[in-house]
C-alpha positions in Angstrom: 107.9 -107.6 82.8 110.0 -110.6 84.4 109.5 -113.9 83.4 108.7 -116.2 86.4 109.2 -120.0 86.8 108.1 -121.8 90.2 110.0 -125.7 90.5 108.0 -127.0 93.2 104.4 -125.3 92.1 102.2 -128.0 93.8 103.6 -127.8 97.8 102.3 -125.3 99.6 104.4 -122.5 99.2 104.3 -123.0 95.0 100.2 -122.7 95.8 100.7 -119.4 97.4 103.9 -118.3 95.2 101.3 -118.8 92.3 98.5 -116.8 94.0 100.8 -114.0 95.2 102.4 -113.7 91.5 99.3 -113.5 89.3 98.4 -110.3 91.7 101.6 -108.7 90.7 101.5 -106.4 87.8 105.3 -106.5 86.8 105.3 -110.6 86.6 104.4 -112.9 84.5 104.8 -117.1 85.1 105.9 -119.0 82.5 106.7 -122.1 83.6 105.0 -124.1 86.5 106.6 -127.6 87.5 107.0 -129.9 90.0 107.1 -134.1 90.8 104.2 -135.0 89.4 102.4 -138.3 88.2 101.5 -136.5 84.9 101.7 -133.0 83.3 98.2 -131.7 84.2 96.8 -127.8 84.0 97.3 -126.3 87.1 93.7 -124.6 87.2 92.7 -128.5 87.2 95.2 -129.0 90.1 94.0 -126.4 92.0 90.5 -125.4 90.8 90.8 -121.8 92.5 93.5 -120.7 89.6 90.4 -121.3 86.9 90.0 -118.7 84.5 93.1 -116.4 86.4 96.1 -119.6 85.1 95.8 -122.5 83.1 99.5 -123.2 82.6 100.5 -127.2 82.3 102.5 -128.3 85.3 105.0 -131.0 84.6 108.0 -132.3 85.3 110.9 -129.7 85.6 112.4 -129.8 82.1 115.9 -127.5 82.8 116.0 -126.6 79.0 112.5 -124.8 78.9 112.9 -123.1 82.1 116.0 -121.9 81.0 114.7 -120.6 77.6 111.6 -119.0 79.4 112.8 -117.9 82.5 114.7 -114.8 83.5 114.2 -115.6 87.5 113.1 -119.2 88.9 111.2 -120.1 92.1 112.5 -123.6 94.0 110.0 -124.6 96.5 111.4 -127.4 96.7 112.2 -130.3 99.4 115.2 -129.3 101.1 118.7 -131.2 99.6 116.7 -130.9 96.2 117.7 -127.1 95.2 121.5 -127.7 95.3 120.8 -130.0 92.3 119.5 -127.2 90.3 120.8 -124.1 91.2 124.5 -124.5 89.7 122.5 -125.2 86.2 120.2 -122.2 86.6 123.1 -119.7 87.9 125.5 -120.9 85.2 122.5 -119.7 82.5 122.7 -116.6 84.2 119.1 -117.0 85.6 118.5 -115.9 89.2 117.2 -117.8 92.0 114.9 -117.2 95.0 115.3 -120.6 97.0 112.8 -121.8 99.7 114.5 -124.8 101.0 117.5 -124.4 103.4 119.9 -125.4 100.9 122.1 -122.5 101.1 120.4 -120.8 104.2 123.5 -122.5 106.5 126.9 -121.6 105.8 128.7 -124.0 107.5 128.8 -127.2 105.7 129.3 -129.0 108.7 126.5 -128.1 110.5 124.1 -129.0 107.1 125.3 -132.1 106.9 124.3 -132.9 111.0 121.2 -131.5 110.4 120.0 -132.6 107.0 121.6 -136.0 106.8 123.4 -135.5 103.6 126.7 -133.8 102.5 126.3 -130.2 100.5 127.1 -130.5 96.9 127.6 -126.9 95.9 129.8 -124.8 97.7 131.0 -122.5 95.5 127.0 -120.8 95.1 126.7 -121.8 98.7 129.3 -118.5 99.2 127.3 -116.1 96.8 124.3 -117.0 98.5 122.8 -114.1 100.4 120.4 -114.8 102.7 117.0 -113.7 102.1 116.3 -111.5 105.6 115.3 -108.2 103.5 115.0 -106.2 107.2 119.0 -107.1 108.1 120.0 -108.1 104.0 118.4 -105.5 101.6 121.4 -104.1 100.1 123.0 -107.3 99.6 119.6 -108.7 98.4 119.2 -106.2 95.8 122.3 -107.1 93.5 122.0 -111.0 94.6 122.0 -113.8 92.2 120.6 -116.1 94.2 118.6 -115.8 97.5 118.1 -118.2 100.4 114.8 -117.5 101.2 114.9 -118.0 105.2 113.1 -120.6 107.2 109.5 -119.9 109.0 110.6 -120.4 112.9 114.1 -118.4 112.0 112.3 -115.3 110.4 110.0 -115.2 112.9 113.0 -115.2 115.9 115.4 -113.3 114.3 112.9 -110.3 114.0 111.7 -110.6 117.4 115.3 -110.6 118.9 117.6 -108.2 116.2 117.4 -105.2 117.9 118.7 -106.5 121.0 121.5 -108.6 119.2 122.7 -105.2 117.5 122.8 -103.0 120.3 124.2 -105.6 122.9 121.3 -105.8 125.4 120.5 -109.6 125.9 122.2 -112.1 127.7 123.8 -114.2 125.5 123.2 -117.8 127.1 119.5 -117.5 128.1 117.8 -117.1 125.1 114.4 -119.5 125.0 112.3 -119.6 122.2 109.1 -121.4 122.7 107.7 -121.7 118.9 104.1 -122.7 117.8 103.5 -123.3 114.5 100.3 -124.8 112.0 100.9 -127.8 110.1 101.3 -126.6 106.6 104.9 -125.7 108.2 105.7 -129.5 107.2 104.9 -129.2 104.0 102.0 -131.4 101.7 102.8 -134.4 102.2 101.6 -137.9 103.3 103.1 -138.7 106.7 101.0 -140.8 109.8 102.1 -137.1 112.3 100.3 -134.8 110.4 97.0 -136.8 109.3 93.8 -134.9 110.9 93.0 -137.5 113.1 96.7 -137.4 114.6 96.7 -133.5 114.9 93.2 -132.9 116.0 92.3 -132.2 119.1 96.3 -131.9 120.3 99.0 -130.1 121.0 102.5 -131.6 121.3 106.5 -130.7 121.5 108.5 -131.9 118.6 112.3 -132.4 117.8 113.1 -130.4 121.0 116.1 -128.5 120.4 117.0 -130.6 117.5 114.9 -128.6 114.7 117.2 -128.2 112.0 116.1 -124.4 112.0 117.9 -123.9 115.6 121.3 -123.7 113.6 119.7 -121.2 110.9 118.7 -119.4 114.2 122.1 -119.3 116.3 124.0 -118.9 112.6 122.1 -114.9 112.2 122.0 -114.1 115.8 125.2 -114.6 116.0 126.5 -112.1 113.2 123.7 -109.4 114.5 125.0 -109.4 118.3 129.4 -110.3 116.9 129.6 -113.4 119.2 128.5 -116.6 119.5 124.8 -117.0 120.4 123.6 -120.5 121.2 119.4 -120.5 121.6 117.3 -123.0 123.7 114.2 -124.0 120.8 111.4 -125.8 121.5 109.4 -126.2 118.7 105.4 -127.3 119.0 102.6 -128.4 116.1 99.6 -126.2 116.6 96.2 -128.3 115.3 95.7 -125.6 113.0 96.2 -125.0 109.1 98.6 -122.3 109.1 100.5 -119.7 111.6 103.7 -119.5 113.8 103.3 -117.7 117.3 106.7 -117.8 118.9 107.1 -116.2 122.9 110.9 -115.7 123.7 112.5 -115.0 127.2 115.5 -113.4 127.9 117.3 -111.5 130.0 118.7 -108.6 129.7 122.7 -107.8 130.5 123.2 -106.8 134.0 124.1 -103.2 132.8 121.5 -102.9 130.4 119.0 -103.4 133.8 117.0 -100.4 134.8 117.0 -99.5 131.4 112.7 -100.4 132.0 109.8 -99.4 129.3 112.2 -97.9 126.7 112.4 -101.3 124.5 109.3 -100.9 122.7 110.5 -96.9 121.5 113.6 -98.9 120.3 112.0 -101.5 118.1 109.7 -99.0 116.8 112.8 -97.3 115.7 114.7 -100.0 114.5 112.3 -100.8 112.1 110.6 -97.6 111.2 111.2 -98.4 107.2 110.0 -101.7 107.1 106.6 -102.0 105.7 106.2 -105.3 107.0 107.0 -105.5 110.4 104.8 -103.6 113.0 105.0 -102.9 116.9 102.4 -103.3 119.1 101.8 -100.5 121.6 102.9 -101.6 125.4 100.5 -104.4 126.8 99.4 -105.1 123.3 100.5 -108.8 121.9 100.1 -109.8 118.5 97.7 -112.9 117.6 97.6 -115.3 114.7 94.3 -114.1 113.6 96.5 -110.7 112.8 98.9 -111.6 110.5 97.1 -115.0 108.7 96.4 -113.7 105.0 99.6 -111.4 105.6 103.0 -110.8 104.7 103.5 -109.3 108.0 105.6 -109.8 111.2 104.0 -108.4 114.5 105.9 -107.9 117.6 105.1 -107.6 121.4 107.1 -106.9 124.0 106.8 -107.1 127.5 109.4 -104.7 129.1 110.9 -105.4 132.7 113.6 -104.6 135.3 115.4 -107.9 134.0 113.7 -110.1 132.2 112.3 -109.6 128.6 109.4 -111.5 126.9 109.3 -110.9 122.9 106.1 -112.2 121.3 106.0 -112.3 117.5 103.6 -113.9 115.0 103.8 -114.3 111.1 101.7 -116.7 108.3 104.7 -119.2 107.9 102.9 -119.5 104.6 103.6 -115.8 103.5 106.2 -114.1 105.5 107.6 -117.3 106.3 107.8 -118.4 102.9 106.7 -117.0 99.5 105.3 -113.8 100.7 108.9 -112.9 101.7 110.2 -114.9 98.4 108.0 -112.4 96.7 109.2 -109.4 99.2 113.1 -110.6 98.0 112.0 -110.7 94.3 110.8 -107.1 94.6 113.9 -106.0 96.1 116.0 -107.6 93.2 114.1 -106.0 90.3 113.5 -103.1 92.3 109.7 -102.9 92.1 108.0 -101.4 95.0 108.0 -103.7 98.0 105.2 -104.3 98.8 103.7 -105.2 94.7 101.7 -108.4 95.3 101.4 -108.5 98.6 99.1 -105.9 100.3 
């Protein structure tokens, strides 16, 4: 039995990390915290948990969690978790991390997106990130995870088997990327009131989203060059969901080459019990994966040009449903314990 703590229990990936966890039969949570006005039961926080958890959620208090943990949870705001992790690794407890503290490996390129400079570089090189199709082996022995972003989990399935076997152009990749609002987080902000979202459909922090570099950063080790995407991110007026269509096209030699895509994906991830294919002229829908830990994929095959459409729950695949996938992996219960 592992000993779960969740820093960060109240956002909503904590919500969901707790929901997911009291389903699994090899985990137990000991510890729930986050920022919080007062300690309060977390059944009283949120009223579904009554009767299944009625753990006190307070402040983090490092000590405890360190005394009750043997693997902690940060759903934290991002530039948060590099506070905590060097205390937490140095007790030997392991980490699964949902922020994008050590998602980017280039310092540089953190700092221009997230405004402040990284303060732990030395875990930043142990971190492995937290892909389990692409990382598995790596993930298994890891001591601390970055659990990857919504958008990038989304794209990077959609688009790995043609990074690995060479058959996309390099310099037209466009990812045109929908996602719910629960994607920002819960949190007060004027953008994301109902009254603002409602009834609308808008662009946002066009090719600027700080999850473009997470993007180019694993594309670019799949396909052994430098791969530069085009992202255009968009706020759907809905709770939860990303839907992401991608056009490409293919390389010149790879042309011709028309209908045989769909055989490849569907061979590429034959093992992966959450990722499925849909059959030619079949696209995946949020209403599919919502509830899910799973990652569908359509493809529209032609002459020269590819369209890739994939959906997840950014909530569950692209968050703690693939937190939970990681954790499964690391203590090497059956992959899928918690989340079918």
């Amino acid at each position: 039995m592992i000993n779960a703590g969740i820093i960060g229990a109240t956002g909503f990936a904590g919500e969901e990390l707790i929901d997911i966890l009291l389903r699994h039969h090899g985990v137990r949570i000991t510890v729930l915290s986050a920022k919080i006005d007062k300690a309060q039961a977390i059944d009283e926080i949120f009223p579904k948990f009554k009767n299944r958890i009625s753990l006190i959620c307070q402040e983090p208090d490092i000590k405890e969690i360190i005394a009750k943990c043997d693997l902690v949870f940060l759903a934290l705001p991002h530039t948060v978790s590099m506070e905590i992790v060097p205390k937490l690794l140095s007790n030997r407890k392991r980490v699964i991390d949902l922020s994008a503290d050590y998602r980017l490996k280039d310092t540089k390129i953190y700092t221009q997106f997230y405004k402040v400079k990284h303060k732990d570089k030395l875990n930043l090189r142990e971190a492995v990130y937290g892909l389990p199709e692409i990382y598995r082996n790596k993930i298994k022995e890891a001591k601390l995870v970055a659990n990857p972003g919504c958008y990038p989990t989304c794209a990077i399935l959609a688009l790995a088997p043609l990074m690995a076997f060479d058959l996309a152009g390099s310099d037209s990749i466009i990812i045109d990327a929908k996602s719910g609002v629960t994607g920002a987080g819960r949190k007060v902000a004027e953008n994301f009131l109902f009254s603002e979202v409602n009834e609308d459909f808008k662009a946002y922090k066009v090719n600027v989203h700080q999850h473009m570099p997470e993007i180019n950063q694993e594309l670019s080790k799949l396909a052994g060059k430098k791969i530069k995407v085009t992202f255009v991110p968009h706020l759907l007026p809905l709770n939860r969901g990303i839907l992401e269509t991608i056009y490409l096209r293919k390389r010149v030699k790879r042309q011709g080459l028309r209908g045989k895509l769909i055989n490849l994906y569907k061979k590429f991830y034959k093992n992966e019990p959450f990722v499925r294919i849909k059959e030619e002229g079949d696209f995946p829908r949020l209403k599919d994966v919502l509830g899910t830990n799973f990652c569908d994929i359509g493809i529209r095959d032609e002459d020269e040009n590819m369209i890739i459409i994939v959906a997840i729950d950014n909530l569950l695949k692209g968050a703690s449903g693939q937190a939970v996938q990681n954790m499964n992996i690391m203590y090497k219960f059956p992959e899928d314990s918690g989340l079918r």
